[in-house]
N, C-alpha and C positions, 0 to 999 in steps of 0.2 A: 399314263392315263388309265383310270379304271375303266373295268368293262360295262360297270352299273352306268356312269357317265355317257359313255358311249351308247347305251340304248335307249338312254334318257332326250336322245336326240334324235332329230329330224334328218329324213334322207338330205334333204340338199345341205345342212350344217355337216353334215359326216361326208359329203363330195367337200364340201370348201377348207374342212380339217384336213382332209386328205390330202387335195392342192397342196396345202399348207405345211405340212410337213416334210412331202416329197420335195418342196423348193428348200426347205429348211438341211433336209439331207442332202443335196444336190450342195448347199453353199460349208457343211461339213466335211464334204468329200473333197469339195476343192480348196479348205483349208488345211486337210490330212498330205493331199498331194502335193502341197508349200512348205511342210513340216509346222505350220500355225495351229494345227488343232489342241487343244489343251484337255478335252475331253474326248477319249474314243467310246468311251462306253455311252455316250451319246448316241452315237450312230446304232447301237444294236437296240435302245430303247425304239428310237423312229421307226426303224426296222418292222419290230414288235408291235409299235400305235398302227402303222398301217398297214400290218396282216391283220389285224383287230377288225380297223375301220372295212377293210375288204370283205373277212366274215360278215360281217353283221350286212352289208351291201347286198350278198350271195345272199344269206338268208333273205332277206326281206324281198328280196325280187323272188326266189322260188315263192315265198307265199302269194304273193302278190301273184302269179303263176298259176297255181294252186288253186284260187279264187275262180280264176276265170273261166 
């Protein structure tokens, strides 16, 4: 997922992406540890969208911070 994307979005969409991927890598991990996964470079994308989504989280809360 681009970064442009990501800021294109609203805090509560970027918690519910977030959700959503972390269950998505949670059901990744437990198809690596069956021998089922067929993509691992999978896992280091998810990895990478939700240090992303985090940034942008961190950011907007210090501004939001910042403000007050």
């Amino acid at each position: 997922m681009k970064l442009k994307e990501l800021q294109e979005m609203g805090t509560d969409e970027l918690l519910t992406k977030k959700r959503d991927l972390r269950q998505e890598s949670l059901h990744l991990r437990l198809q690596q540890q069956s021998g089922q996964l067929e993509q691992p470079s999978r896992l280091r994308l998810l990895r990478r969208d939700v240090a992303r989504i985090e940034t942008l989280l961190t950011q907007r809360n210090k501004e939001a911070a910042a403000k007050k």
